[in-house]
ZATIKE-546449 format. One record per atom (N, C-alpha, C, O): atom name; z, y, x. Coordinates in nm, 3 decimals. Layout:
<rs>
@a CA w Z v Y u X
...
</rs>
This chain:
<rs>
@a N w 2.005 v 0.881 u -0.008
@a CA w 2.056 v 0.760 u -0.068
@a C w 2.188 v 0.724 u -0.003
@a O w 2.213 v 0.771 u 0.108
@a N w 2.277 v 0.641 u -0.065
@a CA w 2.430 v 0.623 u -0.026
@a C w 2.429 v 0.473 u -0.083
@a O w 2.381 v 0.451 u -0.194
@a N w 2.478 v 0.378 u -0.011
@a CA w 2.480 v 0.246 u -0.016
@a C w 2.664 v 0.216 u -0.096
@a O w 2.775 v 0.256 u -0.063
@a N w 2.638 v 0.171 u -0.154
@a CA w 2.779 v 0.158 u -0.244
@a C w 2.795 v 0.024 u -0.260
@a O w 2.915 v -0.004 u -0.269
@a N w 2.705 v -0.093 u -0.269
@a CA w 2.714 v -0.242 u -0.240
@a C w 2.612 v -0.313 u -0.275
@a O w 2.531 v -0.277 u -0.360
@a N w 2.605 v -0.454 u -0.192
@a CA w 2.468 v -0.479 u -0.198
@a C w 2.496 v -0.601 u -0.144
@a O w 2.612 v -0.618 u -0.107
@a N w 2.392 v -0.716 u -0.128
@a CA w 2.364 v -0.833 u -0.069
@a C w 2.319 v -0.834 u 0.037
@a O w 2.248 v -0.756 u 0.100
@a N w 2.385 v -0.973 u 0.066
@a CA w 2.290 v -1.019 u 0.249
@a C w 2.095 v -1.025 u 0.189
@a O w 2.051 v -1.106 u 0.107
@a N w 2.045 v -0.958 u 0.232
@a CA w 1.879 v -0.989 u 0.201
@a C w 1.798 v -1.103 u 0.263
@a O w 1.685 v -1.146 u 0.240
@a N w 1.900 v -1.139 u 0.355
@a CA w 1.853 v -1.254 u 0.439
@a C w 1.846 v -1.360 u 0.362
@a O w 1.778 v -1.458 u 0.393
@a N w 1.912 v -1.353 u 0.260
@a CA w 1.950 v -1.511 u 0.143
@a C w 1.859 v -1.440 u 0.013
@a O w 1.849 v -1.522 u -0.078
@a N w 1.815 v -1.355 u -0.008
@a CA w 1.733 v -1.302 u -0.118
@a C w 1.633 v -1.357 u -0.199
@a O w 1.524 v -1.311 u -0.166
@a N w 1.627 v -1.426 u -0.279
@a CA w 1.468 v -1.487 u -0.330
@a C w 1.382 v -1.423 u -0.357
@a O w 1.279 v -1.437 u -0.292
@a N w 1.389 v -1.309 u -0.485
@a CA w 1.343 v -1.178 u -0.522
@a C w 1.394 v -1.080 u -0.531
@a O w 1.516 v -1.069 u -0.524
@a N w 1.337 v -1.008 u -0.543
@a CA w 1.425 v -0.855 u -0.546
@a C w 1.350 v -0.760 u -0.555
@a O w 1.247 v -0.751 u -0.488
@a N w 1.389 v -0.669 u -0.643
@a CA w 1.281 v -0.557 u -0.662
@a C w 1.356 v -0.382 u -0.716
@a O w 1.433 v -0.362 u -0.811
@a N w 1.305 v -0.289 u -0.628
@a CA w 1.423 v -0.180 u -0.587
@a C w 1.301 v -0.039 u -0.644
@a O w 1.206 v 0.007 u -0.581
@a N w 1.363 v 0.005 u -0.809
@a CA w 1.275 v 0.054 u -0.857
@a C w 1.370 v 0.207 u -0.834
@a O w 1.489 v 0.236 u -0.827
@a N w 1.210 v 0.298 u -0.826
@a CA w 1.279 v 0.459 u -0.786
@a C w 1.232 v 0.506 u -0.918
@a O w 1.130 v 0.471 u -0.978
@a N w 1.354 v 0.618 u -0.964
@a CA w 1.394 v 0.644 u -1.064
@a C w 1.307 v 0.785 u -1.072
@a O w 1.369 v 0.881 u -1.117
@a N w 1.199 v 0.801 u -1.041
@a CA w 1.061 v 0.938 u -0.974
@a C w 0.950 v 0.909 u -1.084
@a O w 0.914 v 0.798 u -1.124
@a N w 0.905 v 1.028 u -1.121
@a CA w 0.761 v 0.989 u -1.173
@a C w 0.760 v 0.893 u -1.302
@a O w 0.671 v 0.808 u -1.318
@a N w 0.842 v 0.908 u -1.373
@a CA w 0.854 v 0.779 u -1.517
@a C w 0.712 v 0.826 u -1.574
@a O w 0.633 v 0.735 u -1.597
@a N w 0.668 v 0.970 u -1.602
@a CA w 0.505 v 0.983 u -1.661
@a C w 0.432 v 0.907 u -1.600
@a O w 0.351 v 0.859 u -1.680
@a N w 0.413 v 0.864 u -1.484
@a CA w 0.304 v 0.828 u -1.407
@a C w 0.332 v 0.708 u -1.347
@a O w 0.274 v 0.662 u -1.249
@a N w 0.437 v 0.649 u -1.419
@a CA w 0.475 v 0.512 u -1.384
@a C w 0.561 v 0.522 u -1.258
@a O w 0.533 v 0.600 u -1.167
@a N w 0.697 v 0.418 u -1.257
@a CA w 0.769 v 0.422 u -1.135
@a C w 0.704 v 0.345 u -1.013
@a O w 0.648 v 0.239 u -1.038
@a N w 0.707 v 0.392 u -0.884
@a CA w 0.719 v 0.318 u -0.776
@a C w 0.850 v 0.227 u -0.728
@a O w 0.969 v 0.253 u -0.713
@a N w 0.760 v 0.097 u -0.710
@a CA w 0.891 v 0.007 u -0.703
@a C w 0.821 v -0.075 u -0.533
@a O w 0.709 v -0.074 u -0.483
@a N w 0.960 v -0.138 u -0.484
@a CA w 0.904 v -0.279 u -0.366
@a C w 0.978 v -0.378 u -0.421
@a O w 1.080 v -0.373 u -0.489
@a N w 0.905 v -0.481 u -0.376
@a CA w 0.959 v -0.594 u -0.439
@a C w 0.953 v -0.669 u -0.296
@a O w 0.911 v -0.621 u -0.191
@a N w 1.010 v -0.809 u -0.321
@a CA w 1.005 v -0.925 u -0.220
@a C w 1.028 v -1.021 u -0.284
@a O w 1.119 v -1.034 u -0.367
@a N w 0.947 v -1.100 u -0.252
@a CA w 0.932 v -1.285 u -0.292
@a C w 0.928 v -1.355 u -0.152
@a O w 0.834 v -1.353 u -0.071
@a N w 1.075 v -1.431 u -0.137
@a CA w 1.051 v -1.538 u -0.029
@a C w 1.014 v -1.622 u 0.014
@a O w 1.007 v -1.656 u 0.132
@a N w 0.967 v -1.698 u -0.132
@a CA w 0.891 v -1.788 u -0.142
@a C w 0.762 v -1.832 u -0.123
@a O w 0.714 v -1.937 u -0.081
@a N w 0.705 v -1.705 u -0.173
@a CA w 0.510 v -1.659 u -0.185
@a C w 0.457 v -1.763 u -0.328
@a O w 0.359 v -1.747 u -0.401
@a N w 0.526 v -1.834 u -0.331
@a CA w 0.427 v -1.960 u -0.419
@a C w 0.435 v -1.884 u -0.531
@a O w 0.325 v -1.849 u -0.574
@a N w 0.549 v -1.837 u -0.604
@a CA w 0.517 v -1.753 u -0.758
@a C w 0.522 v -1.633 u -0.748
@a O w 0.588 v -1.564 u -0.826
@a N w 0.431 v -1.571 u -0.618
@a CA w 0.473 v -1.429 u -0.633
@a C w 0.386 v -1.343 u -0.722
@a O w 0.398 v -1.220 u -0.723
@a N w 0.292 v -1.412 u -0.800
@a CA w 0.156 v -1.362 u -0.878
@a C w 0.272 v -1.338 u -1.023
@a O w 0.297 v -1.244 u -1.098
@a N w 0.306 v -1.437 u -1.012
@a CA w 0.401 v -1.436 u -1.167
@a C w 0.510 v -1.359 u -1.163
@a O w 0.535 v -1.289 u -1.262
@a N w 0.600 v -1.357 u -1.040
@a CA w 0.685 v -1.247 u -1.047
@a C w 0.626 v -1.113 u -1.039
@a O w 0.674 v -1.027 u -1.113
@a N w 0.536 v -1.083 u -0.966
@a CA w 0.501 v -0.924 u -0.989
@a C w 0.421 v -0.889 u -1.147
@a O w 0.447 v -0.791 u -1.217
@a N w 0.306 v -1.015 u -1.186
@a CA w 0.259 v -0.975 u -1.281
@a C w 0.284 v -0.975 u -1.391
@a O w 0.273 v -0.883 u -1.472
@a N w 0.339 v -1.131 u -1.414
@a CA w 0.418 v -1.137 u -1.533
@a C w 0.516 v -1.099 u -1.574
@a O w 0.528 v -1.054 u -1.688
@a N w 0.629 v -1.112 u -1.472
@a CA w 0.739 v -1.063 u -1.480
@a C w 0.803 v -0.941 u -1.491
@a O w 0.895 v -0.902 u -1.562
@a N w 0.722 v -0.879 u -1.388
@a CA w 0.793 v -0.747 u -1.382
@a C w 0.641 v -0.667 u -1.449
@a O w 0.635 v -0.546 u -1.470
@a N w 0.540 v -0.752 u -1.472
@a CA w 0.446 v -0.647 u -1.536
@a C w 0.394 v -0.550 u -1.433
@a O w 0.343 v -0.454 u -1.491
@a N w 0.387 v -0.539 u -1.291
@a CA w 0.348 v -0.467 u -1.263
@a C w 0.202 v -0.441 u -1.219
@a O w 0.122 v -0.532 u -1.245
@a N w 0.144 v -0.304 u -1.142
@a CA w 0.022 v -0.303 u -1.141
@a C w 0.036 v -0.253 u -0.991
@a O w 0.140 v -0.192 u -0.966
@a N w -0.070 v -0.273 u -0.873
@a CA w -0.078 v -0.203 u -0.776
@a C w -0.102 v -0.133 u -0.760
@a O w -0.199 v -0.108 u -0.833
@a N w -0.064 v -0.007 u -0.660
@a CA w -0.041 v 0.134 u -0.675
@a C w -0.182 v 0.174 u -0.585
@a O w -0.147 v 0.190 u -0.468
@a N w -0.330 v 0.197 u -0.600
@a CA w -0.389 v 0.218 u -0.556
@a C w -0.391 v 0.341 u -0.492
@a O w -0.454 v 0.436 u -0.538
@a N w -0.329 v 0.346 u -0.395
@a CA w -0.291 v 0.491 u -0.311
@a C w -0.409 v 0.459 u -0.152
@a O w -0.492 v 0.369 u -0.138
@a N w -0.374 v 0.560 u -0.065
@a CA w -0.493 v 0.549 u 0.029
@a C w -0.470 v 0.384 u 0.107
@a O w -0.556 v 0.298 u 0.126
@a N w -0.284 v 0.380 u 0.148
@a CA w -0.265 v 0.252 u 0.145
@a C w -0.347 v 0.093 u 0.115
@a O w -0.391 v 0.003 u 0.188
@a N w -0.341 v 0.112 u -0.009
@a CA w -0.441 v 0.006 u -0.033
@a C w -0.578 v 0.014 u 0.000
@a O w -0.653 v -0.077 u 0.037
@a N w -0.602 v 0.126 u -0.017
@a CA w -0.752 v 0.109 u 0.021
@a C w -0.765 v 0.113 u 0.155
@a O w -0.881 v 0.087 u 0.184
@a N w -0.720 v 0.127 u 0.219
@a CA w -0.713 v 0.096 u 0.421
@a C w -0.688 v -0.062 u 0.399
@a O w -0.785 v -0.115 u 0.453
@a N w -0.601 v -0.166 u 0.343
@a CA w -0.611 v -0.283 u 0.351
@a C w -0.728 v -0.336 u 0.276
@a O w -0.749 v -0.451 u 0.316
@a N w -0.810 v -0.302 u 0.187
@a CA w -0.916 v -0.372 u 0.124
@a C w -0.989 v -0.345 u 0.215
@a O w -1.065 v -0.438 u 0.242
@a N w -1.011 v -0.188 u 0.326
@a CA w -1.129 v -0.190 u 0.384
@a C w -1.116 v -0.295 u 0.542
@a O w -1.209 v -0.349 u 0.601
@a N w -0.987 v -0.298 u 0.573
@a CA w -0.957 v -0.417 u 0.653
@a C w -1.001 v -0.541 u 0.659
@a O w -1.062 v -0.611 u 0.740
@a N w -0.949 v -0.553 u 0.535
@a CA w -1.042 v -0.724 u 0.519
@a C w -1.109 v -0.770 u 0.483
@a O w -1.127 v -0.891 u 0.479
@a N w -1.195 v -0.650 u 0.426
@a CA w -1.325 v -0.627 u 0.445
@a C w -1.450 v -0.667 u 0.598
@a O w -1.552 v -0.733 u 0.618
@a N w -1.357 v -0.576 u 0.674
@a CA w -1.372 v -0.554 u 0.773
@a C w -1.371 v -0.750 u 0.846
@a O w -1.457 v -0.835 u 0.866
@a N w -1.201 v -0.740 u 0.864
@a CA w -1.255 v -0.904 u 0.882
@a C w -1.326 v -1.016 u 0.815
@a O w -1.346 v -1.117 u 0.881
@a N w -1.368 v -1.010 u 0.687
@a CA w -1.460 v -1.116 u 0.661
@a C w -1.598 v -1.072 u 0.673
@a O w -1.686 v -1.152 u 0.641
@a N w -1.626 v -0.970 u 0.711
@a CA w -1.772 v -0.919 u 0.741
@a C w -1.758 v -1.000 u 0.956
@a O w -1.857 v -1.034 u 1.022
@a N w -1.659 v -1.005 u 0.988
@a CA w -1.649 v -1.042 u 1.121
@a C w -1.698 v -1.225 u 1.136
@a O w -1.785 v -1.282 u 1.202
@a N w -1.559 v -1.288 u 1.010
@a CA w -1.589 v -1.399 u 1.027
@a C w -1.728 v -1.478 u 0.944
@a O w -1.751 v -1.598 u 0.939
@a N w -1.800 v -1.376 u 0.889
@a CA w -1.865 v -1.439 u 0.802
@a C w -2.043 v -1.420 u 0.862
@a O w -2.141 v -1.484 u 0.823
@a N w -2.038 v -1.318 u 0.961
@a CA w -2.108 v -1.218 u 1.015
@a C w -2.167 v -1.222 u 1.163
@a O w -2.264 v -1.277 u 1.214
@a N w -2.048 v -1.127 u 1.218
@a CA w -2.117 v -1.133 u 1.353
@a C w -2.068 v -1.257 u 1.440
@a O w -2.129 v -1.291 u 1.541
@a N w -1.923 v -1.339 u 1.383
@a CA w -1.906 v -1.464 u 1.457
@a C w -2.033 v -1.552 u 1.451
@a O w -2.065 v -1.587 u 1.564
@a N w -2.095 v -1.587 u 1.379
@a CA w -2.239 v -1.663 u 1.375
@a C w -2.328 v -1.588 u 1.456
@a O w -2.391 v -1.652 u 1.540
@a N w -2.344 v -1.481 u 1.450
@a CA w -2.448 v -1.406 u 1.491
@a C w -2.438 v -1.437 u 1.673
@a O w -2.524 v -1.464 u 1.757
@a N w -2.292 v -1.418 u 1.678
@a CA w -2.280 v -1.366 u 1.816
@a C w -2.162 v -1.437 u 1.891
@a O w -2.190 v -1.556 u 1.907
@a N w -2.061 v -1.410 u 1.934
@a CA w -1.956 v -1.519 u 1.971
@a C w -1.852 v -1.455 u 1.925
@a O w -1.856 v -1.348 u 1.864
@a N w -1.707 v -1.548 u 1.967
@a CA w -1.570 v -1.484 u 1.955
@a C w -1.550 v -1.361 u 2.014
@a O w -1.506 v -1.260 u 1.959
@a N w -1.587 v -1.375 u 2.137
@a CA w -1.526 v -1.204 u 2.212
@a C w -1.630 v -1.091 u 2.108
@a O w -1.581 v -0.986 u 2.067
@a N w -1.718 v -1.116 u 2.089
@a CA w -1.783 v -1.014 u 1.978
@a C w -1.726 v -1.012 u 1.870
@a O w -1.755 v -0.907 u 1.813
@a N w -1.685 v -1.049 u 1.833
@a CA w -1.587 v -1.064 u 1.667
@a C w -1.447 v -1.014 u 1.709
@a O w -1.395 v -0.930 u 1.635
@a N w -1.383 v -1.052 u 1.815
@a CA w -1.247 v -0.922 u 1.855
@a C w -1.260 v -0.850 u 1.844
@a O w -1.206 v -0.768 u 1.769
@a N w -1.404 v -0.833 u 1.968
@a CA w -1.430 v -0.632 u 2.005
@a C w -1.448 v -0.574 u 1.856
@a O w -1.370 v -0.483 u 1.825
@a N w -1.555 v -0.623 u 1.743
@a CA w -1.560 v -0.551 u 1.623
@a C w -1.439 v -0.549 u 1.535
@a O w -1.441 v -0.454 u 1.456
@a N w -1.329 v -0.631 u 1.524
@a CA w -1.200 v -0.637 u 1.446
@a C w -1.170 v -0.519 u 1.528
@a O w -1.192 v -0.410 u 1.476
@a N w -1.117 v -0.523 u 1.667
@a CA w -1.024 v -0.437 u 1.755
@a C w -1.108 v -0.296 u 1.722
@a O w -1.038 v -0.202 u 1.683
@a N w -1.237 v -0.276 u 1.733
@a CA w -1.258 v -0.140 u 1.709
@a C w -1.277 v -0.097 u 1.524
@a O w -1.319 v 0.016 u 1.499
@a N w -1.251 v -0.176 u 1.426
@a CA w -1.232 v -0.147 u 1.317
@a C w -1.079 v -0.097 u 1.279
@a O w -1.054 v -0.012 u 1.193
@a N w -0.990 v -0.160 u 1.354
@a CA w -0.839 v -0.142 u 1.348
@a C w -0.814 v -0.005 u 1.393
@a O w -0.760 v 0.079 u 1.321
@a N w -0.860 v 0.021 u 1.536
@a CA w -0.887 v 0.172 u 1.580
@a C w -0.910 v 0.256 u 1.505
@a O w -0.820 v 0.330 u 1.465
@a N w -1.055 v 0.270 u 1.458
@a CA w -1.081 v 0.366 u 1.347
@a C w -0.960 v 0.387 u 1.245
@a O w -0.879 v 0.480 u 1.242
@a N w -0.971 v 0.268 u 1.159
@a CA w -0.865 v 0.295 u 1.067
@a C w -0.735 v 0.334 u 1.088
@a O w -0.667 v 0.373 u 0.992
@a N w -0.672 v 0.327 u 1.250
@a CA w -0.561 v 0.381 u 1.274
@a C w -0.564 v 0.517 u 1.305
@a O w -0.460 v 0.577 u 1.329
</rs>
């Protein structure tokens, strides 16, 4: 890639930087919302898009997974330092 001109990103509201790869199988794009409050509408509505269920995502669903099985779970069961040690050794694995 070769940068030919562009904006400060620091002042950015949205922005979304689509690769021109794979049009059969749909493009991979990133986006950014600075805001967070309409970012459901800018990705879904707007740009229509869908999440790219790659292994990626599924390491973050099994994450927080992972933590609400902690806070929902063994924090009752057991105390805080037990609910680190099981986050800290779920993060491990998955790393």
């Amino acid at each position: 890639m070769r940068l030919e001109q562009g904006i400060n990103l620091g002042k950015l509201d949205k922005g979304v930087l689509i690769f021109n790869h794979e049009k059969e199988n749909g493009y991979k794009v990133l986006t950014i919302d600075s805001n967070k409050y309409d970012a459901r509408y800018w990705m879904e509505h707007f740009l229509g898009l869908d999440i790219c269920e790659d292994e990626n995502f599924f390491t973050k669903k099994y994450l927080k997974f992972c933590q609400d099985f902690a806070k929902d779970v063994v924090l009752p069961a057991e105390d805080k330092k037990k609910e680190v040690m099981f986050l800290n050794r779920s993060v491990d694995y998955f790393a």
